[in-house]
C-alpha positions in Angstrom: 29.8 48.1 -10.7 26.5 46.2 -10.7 26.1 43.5 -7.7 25.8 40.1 -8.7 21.7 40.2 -8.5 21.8 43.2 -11.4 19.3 42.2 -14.7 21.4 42.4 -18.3 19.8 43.8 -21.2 19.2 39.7 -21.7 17.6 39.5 -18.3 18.7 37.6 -14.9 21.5 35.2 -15.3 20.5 31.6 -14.0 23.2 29.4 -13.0 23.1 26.3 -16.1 23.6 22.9 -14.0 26.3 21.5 -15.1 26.1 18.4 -17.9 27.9 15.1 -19.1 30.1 17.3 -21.1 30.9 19.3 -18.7 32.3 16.6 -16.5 34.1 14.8 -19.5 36.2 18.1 -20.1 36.9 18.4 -16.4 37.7 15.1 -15.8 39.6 14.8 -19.3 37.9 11.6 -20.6 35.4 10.6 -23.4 31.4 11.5 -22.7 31.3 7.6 -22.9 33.3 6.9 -20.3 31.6 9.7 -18.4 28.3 7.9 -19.2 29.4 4.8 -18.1 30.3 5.4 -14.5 27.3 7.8 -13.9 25.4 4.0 -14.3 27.5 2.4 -13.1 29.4 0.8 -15.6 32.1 -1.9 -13.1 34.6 -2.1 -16.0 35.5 1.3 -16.3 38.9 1.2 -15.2 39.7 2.8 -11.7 42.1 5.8 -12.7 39.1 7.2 -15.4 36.0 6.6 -13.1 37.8 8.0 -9.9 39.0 11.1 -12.4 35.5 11.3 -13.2 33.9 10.5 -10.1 36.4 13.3 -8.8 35.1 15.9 -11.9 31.3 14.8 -10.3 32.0 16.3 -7.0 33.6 19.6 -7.8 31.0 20.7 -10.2 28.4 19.5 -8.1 26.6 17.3 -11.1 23.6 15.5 -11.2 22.4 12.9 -13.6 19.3 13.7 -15.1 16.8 11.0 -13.9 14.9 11.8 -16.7 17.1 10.5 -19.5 18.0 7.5 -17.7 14.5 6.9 -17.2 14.2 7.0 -21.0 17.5 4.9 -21.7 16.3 2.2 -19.5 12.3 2.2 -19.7 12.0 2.4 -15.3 11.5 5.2 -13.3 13.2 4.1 -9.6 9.5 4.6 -8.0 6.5 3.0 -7.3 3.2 4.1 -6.1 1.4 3.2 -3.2 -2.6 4.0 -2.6 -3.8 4.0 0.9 -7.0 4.8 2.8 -5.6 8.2 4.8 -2.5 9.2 3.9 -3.1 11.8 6.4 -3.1 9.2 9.9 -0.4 7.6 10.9 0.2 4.6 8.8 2.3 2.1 10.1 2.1 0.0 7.1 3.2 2.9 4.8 6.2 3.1 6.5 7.3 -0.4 6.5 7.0 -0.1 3.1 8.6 2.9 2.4 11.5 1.8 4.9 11.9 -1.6 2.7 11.3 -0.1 -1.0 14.5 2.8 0.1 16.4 -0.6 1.1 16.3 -2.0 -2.2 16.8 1.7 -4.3 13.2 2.4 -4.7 11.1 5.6 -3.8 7.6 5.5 -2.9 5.1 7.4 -4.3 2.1 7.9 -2.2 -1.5 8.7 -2.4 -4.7 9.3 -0.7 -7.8 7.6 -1.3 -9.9 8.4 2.2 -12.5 5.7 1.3 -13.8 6.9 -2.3 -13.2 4.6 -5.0 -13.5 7.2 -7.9 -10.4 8.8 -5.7 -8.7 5.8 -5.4 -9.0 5.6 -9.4 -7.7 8.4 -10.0 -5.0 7.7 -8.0 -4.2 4.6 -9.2 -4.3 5.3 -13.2 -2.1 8.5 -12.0 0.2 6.4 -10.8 0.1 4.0 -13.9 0.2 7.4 -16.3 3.6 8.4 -14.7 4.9 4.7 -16.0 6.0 3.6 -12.0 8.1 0.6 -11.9 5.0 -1.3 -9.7 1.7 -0.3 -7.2 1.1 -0.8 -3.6 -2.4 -0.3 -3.5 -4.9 -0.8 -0.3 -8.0 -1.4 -2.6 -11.4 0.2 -1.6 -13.3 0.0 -4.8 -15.5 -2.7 -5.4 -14.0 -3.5 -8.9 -10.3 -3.6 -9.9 -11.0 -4.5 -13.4 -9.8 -1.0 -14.7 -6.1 -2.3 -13.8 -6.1 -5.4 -15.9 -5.1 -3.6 -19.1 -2.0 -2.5 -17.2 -1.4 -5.7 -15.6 -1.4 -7.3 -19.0 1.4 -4.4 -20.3 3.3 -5.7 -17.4 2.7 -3.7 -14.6 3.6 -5.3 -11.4 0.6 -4.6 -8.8 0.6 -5.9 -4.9 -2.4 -5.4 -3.0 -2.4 -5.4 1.2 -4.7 -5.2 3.7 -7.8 -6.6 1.7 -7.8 -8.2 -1.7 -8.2 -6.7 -5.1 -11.6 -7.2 -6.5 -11.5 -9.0 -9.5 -7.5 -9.2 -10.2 -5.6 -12.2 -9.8 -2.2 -10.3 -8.2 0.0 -10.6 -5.0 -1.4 -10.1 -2.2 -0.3 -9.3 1.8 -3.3 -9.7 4.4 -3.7 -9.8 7.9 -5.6 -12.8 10.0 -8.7 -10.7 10.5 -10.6 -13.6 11.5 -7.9 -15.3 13.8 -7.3 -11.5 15.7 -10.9 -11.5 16.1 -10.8 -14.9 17.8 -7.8 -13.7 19.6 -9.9 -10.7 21.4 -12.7 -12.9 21.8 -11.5 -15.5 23.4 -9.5 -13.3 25.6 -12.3 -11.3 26.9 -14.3 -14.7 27.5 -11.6 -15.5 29.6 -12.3 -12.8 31.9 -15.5 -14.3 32.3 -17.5 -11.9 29.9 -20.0 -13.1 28.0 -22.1 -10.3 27.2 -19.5 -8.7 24.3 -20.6 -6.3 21.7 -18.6 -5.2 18.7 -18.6 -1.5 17.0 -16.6 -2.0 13.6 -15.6 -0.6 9.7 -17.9 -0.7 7.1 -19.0 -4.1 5.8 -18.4 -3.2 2.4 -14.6 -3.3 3.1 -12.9 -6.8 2.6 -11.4 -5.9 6.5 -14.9 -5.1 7.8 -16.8 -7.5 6.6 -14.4 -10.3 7.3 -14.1 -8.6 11.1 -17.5 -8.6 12.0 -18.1 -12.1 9.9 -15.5 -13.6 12.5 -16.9 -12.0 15.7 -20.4 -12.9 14.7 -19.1 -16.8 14.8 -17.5 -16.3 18.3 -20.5 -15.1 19.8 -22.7 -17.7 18.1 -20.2 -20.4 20.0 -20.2 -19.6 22.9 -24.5 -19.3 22.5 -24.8 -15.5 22.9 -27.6 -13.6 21.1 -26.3 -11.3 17.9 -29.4 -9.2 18.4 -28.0 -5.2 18.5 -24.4 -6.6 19.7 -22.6 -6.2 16.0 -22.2 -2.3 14.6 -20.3 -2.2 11.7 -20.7 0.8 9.6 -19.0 3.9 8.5 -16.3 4.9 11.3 -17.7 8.3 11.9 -17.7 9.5 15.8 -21.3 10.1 15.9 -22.1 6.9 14.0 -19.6 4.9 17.1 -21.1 7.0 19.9 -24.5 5.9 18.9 -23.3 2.0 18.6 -21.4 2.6 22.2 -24.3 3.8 23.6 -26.7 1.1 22.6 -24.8 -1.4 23.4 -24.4 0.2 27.1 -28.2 1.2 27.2 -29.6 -2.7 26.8 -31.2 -4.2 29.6 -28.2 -6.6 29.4 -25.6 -4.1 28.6 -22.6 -5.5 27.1 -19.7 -5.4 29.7 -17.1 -6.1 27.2 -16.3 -4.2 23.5 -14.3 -5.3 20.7 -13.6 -2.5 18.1 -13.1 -3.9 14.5 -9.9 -1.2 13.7 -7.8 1.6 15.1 -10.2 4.7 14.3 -12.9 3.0 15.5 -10.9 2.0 19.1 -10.1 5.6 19.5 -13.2 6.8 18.6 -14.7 4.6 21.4 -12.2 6.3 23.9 -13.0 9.1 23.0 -16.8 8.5 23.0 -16.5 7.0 26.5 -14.1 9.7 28.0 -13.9 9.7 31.8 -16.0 6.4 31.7 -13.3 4.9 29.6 -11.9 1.7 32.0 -15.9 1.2 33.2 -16.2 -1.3 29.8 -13.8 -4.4 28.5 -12.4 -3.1 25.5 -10.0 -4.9 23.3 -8.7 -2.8 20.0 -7.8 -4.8 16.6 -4.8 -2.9 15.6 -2.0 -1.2 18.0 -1.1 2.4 18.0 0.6 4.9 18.9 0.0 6.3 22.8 -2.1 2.7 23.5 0.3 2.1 26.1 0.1 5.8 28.0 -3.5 5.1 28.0 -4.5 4.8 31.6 -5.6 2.2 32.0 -3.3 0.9 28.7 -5.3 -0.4 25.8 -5.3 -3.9 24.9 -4.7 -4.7 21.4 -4.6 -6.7 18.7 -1.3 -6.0 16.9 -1.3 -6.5 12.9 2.6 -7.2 11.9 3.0 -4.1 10.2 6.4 -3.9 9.7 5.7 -7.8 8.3 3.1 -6.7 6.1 4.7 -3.8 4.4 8.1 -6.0 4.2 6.2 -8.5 2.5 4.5 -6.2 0.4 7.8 -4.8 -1.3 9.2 -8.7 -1.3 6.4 -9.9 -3.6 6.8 -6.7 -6.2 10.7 -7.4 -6.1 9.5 -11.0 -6.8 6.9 -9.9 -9.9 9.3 -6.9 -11.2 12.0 -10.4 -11.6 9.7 -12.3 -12.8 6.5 -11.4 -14.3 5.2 -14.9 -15.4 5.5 -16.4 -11.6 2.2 -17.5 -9.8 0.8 -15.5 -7.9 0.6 -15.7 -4.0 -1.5 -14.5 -1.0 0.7 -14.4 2.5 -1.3 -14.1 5.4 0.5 -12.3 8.6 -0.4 -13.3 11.8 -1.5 -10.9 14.6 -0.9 -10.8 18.5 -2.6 -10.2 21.2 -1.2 -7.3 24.0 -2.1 -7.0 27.3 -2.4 -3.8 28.7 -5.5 -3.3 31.0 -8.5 -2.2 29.8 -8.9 -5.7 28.2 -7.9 -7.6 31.4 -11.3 -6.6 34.0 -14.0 -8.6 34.7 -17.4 -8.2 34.6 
């Protein structure tokens, strides 16, 4: 007797999932009424959608997303474009964690820094009709969006704005967590503070350095070969780090503009690292096990990506509201390497 892997003259059976119709005969009621509870239809009475919900479990159906997707003109998901997918992303997963909250499922992409990726990406996204995009814009021009803005796609930008779009937007207090490290390294009683940062061509780098630039011009310190912003690439930081430590007034105190370029500091420095105030804008994971710990300036992450879903909830509602930028705030931490003197 063949086993039940044998091939027919018709070739290998494949289990059919099971359908509407199936559930209606199981369950005994009208494929309307079956329709109705799978989407949840309230005034179905009890007896028919518990004999359906019933009929649901024992064959084991599922509705098929696409249909609905077609009956009701949203897919459930949105897209989100980031810089590196592939680090940890604490902002992605505020988001993720809020958009599940509220029945959605992100979507997410990689940009790594290249606007013709992030592009693709994006009109990707827009192609596969999601319900709304998260996007952390690199390119220097949004303008490609507008069309879909105009059919009524709900877009949210965080981190840095969207060039040349009038949408939501989430950002942190670059300037204000600048002044934050700033002012606490002064504290110490440094005054010779460099900066190594992101590239200035990023609304985050430009805005980082911009602010750090100020403090030192305030308190009367020279900006000549103390600011390095530029592409966070380890050899790129560990050529800053070094001329900043190689002056004949060598900084005694660093701020780094984001979390790759804090770690690629640390990592430039190695057994030095604790000879140099160093205060990091953003926190991360491991800062704390850092001996000594790093001190930080926190972004509220959780805040941010919160926020972020909260304002496409808002436009998906609404699509004629005004628009709105939220600024989160950011906090300092003390954990050691921020906290010595010259």
């Amino acid at each position: 007797m063949p086993g039940p892997d044998a091939v027919g003259k018709s070739g290998p059976h494949h289990p059919r999932r099971p359908t509407m119709v199936d559930v209606a005969r199981e369950a005994g009621v009208a494929l309307r009424t079956v329709s109705r509870v799978v989407n949840g239809d309230t005034t179905v009475g009890e007896d028919f959608a518990e004999r359906v919900r019933s009929a649901v479990d024992r064959l084991g159906y599922q509705p098929d997303e696409r249909a609905r997707q077609l009956r009701s003109g949203r897919t459930g998901a949105i897209g989100a474009a980031v810089r590196h997918i592939a680090d940890a992303h604490p902002v992605l997963r505020a988001i993720d964690e809020t958009a599940r909250a509220v029945g959605l499922t992100v979507v997410a992409m990689s940009t790594e820094d290249d606007e013709e990726r992030e592009r693709d990406a994006v009109m990707s996204m827009c192609r596969r009709r999601m319900d709304g995009i998260i996007i952390e814009p690199i390119a220097q021009d949004h303008h490609y969006l507008q069309p879909e803005i105009d059919a009524g796609l709900p877009v949210v930008a965080f981190d840095r704005p969207a060039a040349g779009l009038d949408v939501d937007t989430v950002l942190s207090d670059n300037r204000g967590g600048i002044a934050q490290a700033f002012a606490h390294l002064t504290a110490q009683g440094h005054r010779r503070i460099g900066y190594i940062g992101d590239d200035e061509r990023i609304h985050t780098g430009r805005e980082r350095a911009t602010a750090f630039r100020d403090a030192l011009s305030g308190i009367g310190g020279t900006l000549d070969g103390m600011v390095h912003p530029g592409p966070v690439e380890p050899a790129r930081v560990a050529a800053a780090l070094a001329a900043l430590r190689d002056r004949p007034d060598p900084a005694t105190a660093l701020v780094t503009g984001n979390f790759n370029t804090t770690v690629a500091v640390i990592r430039a420095l190695g057994a030095d690292f604790g000879g140099i105030a160093l205060v990091g804008f953003d926190d991360f994971g491991l800062a704390d096990l850092l001996r000594p710990g790093v001190t930080v300036v926190a972004q509220g992450d959780e805040e941010i990506g919160r926020t972020a879903i909260e304002l496409l909830s808002a436009r998906r509602a609404n699509r004629a509201r005004p628009t709105r930028t939220v600024i989160v705030s950011t906090r300092l931490i003390p954990r050691g390497s921020g906290e010595s003197a010259p």
